[in-house]
LOROKOL-286014 format. One line per 3 residues: number of its first residue (from 1); for each residue x, y, z of N, C-alpha, C. Coordinates in steps of 0.02 Angstrom, whole numbers. Atoms other than C-alpha are relative to their C-alpha. Layout:
N
NUM = X:Y:Z:X:Y:Z:X:Y:Z ~ ... $
END
This chain:
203
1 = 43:-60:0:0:0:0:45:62:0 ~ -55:-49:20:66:167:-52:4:45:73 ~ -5:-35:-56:116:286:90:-30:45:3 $
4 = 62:-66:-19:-10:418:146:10:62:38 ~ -14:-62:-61:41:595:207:-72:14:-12 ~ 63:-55:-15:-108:675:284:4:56:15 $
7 = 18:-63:-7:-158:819:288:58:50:77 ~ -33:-2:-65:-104:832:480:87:5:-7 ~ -71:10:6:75:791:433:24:26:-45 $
10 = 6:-70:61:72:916:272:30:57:50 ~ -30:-56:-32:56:1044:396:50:10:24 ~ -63:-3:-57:167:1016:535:76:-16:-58 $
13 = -72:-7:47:315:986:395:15:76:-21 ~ 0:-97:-4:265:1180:330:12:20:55 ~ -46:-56:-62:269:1259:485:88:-14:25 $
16 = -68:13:-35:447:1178:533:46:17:-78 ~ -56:-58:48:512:1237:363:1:62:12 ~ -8:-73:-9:432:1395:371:30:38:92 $
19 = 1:-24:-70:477:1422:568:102:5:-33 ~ -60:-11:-2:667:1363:516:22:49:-59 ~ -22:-29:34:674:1474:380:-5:78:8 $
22 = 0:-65:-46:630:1621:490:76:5:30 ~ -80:-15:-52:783:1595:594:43:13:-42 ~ -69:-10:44:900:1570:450:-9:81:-17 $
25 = 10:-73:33:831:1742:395:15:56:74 ~ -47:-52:-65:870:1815:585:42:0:7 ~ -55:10:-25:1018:1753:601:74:54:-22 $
28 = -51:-70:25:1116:1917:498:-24:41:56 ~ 34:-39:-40:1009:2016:616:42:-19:78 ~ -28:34:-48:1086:1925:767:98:17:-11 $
31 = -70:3:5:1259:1914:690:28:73:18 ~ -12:-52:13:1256:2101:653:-14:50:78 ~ 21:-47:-44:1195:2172:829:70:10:51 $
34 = -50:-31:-19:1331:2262:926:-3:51:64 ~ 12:-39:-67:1365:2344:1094:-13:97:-21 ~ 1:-52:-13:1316:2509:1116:48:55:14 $
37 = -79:-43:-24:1466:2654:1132:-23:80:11 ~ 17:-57:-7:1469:2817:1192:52:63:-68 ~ -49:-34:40:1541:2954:1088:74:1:-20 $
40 = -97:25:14:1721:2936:1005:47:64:-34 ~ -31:-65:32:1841:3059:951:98:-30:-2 ~ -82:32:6:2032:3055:898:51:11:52 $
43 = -34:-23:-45:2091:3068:1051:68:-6:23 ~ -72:28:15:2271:2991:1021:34:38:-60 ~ -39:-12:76:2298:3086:860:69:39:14 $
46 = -43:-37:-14:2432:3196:934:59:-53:-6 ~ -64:61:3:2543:3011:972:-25:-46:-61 ~ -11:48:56:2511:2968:791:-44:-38:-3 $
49 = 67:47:-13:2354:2860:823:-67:29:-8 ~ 80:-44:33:2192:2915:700:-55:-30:13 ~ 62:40:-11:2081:2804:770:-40:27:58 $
52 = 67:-42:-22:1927:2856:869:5:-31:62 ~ -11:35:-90:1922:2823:1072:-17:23:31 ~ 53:-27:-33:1791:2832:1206:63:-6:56 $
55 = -12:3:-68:1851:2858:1392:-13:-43:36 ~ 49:67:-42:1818:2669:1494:-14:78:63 ~ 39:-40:-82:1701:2751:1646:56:-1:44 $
58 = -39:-32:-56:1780:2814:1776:93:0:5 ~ -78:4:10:1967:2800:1705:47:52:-31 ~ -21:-69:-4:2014:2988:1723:36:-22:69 $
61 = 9:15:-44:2008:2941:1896:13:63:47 ~ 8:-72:-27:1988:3120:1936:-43:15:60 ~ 36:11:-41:1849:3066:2044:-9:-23:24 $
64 = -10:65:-37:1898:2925:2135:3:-59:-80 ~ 1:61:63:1879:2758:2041:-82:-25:11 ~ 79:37:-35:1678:2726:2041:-8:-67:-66 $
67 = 15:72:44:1647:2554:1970:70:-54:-8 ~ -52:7:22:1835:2520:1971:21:-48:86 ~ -27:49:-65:1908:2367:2103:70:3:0 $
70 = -90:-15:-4:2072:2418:2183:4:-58:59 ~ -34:44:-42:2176:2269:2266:79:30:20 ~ -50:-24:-27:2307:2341:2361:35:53:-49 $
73 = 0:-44:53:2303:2483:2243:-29:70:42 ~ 22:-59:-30:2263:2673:2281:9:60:-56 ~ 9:-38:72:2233:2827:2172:51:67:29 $
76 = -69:-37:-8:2375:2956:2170:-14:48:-42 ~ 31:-56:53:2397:3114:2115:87:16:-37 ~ -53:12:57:2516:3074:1987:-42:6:-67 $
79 = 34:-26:68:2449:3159:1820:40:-35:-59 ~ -33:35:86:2472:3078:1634:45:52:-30 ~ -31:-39:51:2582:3193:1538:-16:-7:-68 $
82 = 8:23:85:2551:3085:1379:-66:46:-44 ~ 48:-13:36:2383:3131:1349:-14:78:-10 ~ 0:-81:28:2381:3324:1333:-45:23:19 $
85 = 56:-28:-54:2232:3344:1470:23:26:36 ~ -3:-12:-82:2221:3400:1635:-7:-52:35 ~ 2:48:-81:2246:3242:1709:42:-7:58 $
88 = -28:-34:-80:2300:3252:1899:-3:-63:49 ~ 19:75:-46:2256:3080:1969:12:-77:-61 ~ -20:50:36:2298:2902:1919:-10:-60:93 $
91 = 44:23:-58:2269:2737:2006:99:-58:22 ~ -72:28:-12:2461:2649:2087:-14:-58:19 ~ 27:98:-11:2447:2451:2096:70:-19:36 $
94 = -73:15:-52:2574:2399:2231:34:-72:-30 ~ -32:53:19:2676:2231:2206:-57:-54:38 ~ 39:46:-19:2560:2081:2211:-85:39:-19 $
97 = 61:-48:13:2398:2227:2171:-22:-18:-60 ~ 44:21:79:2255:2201:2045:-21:73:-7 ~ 71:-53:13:2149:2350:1962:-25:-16:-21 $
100 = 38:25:39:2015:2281:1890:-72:51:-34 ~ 69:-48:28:1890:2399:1771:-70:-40:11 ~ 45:38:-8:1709:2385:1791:-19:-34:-42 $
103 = 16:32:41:1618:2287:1664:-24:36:-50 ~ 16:-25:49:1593:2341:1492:-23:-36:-79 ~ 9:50:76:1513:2278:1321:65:-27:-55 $
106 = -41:34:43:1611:2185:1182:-25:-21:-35 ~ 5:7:49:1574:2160:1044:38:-9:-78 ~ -29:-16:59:1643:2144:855:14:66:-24 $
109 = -35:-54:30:1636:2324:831:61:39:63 ~ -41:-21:-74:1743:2352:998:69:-45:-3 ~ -44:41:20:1900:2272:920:69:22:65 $
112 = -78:-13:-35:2060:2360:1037:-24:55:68 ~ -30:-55:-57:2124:2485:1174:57:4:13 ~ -56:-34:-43:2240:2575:1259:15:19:48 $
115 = -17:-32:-65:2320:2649:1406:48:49:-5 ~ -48:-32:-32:2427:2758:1509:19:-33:48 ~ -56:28:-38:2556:2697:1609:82:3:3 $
118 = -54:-15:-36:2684:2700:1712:54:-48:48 ~ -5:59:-48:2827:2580:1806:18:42:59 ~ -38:-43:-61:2858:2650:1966:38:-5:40 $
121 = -56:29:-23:2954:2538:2034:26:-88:-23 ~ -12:46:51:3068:2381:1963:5:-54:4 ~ -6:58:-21:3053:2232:2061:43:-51:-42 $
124 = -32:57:35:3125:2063:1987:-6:-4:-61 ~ -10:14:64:3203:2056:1843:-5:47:-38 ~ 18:-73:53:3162:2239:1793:-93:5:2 $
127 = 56:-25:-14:2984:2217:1826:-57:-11:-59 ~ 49:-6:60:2824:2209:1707:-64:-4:19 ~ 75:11:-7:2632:2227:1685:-29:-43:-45 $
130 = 52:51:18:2512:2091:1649:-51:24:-17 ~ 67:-3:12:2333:2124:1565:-27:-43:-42 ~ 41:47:39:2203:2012:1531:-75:23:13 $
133 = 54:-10:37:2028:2013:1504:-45:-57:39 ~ 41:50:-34:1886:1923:1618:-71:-3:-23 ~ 61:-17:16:1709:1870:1572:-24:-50:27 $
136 = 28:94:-23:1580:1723:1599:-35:-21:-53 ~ 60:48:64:1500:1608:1481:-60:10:3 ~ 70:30:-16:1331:1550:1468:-20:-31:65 $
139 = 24:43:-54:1334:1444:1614:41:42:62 ~ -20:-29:-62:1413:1568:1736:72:-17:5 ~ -64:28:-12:1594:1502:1724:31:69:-15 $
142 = -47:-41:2:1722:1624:1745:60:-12:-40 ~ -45:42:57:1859:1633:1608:63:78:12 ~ -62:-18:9:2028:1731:1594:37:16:-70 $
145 = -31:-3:44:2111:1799:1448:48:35:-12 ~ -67:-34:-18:2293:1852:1440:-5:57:-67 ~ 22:-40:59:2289:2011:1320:97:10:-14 $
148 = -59:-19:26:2465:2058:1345:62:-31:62 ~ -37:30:-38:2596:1972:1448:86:39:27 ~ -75:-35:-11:2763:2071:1511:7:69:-29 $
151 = -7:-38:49:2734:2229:1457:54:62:43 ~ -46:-17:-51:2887:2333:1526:5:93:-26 ~ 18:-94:-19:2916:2537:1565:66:3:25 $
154 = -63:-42:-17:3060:2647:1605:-37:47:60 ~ 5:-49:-45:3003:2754:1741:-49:53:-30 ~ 30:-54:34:2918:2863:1619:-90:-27:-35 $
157 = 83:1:15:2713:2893:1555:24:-32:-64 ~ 5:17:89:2694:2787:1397:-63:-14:-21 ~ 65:8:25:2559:2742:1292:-5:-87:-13 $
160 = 3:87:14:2529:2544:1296:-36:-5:-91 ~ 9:25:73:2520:2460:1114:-65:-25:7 ~ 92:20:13:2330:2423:1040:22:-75:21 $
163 = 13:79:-40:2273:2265:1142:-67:-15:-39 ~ 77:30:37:2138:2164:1058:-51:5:62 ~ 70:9:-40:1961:2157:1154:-33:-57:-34 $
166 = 60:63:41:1833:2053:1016:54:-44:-26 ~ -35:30:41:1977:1974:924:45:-48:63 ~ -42:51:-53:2059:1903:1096:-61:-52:36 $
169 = 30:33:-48:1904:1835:1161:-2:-76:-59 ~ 3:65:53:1875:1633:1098:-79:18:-26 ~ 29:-13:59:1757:1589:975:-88:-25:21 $
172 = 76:36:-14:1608:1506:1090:-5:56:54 ~ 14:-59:-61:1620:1674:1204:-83:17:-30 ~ 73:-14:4:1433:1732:1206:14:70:-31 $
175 = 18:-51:38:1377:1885:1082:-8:72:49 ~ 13:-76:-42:1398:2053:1150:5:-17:90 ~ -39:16:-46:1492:1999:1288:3:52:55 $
178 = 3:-63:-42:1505:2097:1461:79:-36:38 ~ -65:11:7:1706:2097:1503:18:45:60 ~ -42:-30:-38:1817:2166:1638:78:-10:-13 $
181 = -65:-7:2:1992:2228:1611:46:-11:73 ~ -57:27:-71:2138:2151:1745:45:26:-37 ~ -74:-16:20:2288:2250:1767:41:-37:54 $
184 = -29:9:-35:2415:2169:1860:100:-11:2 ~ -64:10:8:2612:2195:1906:11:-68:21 ~ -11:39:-12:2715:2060:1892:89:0:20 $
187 = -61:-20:-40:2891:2020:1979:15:45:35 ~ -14:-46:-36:2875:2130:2109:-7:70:-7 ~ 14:-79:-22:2848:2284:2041:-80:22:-7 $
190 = 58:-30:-14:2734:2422:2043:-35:41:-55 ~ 23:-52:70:2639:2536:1911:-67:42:23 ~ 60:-41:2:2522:2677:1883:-46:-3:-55 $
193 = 53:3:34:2379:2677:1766:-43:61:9 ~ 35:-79:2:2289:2812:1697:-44:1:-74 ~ 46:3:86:2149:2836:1540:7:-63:-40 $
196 = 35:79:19:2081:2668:1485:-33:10:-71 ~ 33:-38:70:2049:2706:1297:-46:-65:-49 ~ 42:66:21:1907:2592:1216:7:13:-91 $
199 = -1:-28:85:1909:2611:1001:-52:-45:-18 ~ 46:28:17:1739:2568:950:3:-11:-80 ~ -26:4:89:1803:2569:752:-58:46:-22 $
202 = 19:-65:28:1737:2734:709:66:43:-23 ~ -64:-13:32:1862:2763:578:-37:68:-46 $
END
């Protein structure tokens, strides 16, 4: 006997095409959505750098550090020179000290950053700063990502080299990601930190 779709089983095959062929059709819509940024401007162009860069919150630190977790860290009034503001405060991470920024979006159009910094003092081996990059999955797991490993200073304000953000995170990190920046010295010494520069790629 020949095989019999009914009616009943007609349908329910349509709707599960037409339902999956909805998604395939969201799924640019999905790919394409992107964190939110506040205004950008060239704020590096003076050190040669034409790319566009918001202020991370509270990383003037003109006003304390609000949102900002200091581990044996304290805010000083040690001003940037680099940047060509009035900045007058900065935040000093002792030996063994974290700073950790508050949490901020990520996304694909939120590719890099920058800093100010400073070594202040040269512990072992001459000393260096660590930054990585913290978030959580889907399931709440906490994850770690080394952005830049040894990054070393003379005594003097410099401008840290573009660090990836979207391009360092892995590839099953969740969409529009919410991220915290870790600064931390390593071998003993110490550093200052100052203007946390985000580049939303507004070129």
């Amino acid at each position: 006997m020949p095989y019999i779709i009914r009616p009943r089983r007609v349908r329910s095959v349509v709707l599960a095409i037409l339902g999956a062929t909805a998604f395939l059709g969201a799924m640019p819509a999905l790919a394409s959505a992107a964190c939110p940024t506040p205004g950008s401007s060239q704020l590096l162009a003076e050190q040669g750098d034409n790319a566009s860069y918001f202020l991370l919150e509270g990383s003037s630190f003109e006003e304390g550090a609000p949102g900002w977790s200091l581990i044996n860290s304290e805010i000083v009034s040690e001003g940037n020179e680099g940047s060509g503001g009035d900045s007058s405060h900065a935040v000093l991470i002792r030996p063994g000290g974290e700073l950790i920024s508050p949490a901020f979006c990520v996304s694909s159009n939120i590719p890099s950053f920058r800093f100010y910094a400073r070594q202040r003092s040269g512990g072992w081996f001459g000393g260096a700063l660590n930054v990585s990059l913290r978030f959580r999955d889907g399931f709440g797991f906490t994850h770690s990502v080394p952005l830049s490993f040894g990054l070393s200073g003379n005594g003097s304000w410099a401008l840290s080299p573009v660090l990836d953000l979207a391009k360092a995170l892995p590839w099953w990190a969740p969409d529009n990601v919410s991220v915290n920046l870790v600064f931390q010295p390593a071998n003993g010494s110490s550093w200052v930190i100052d203007e946390v520069l985000i580049d939303p790629y507004a070129r």
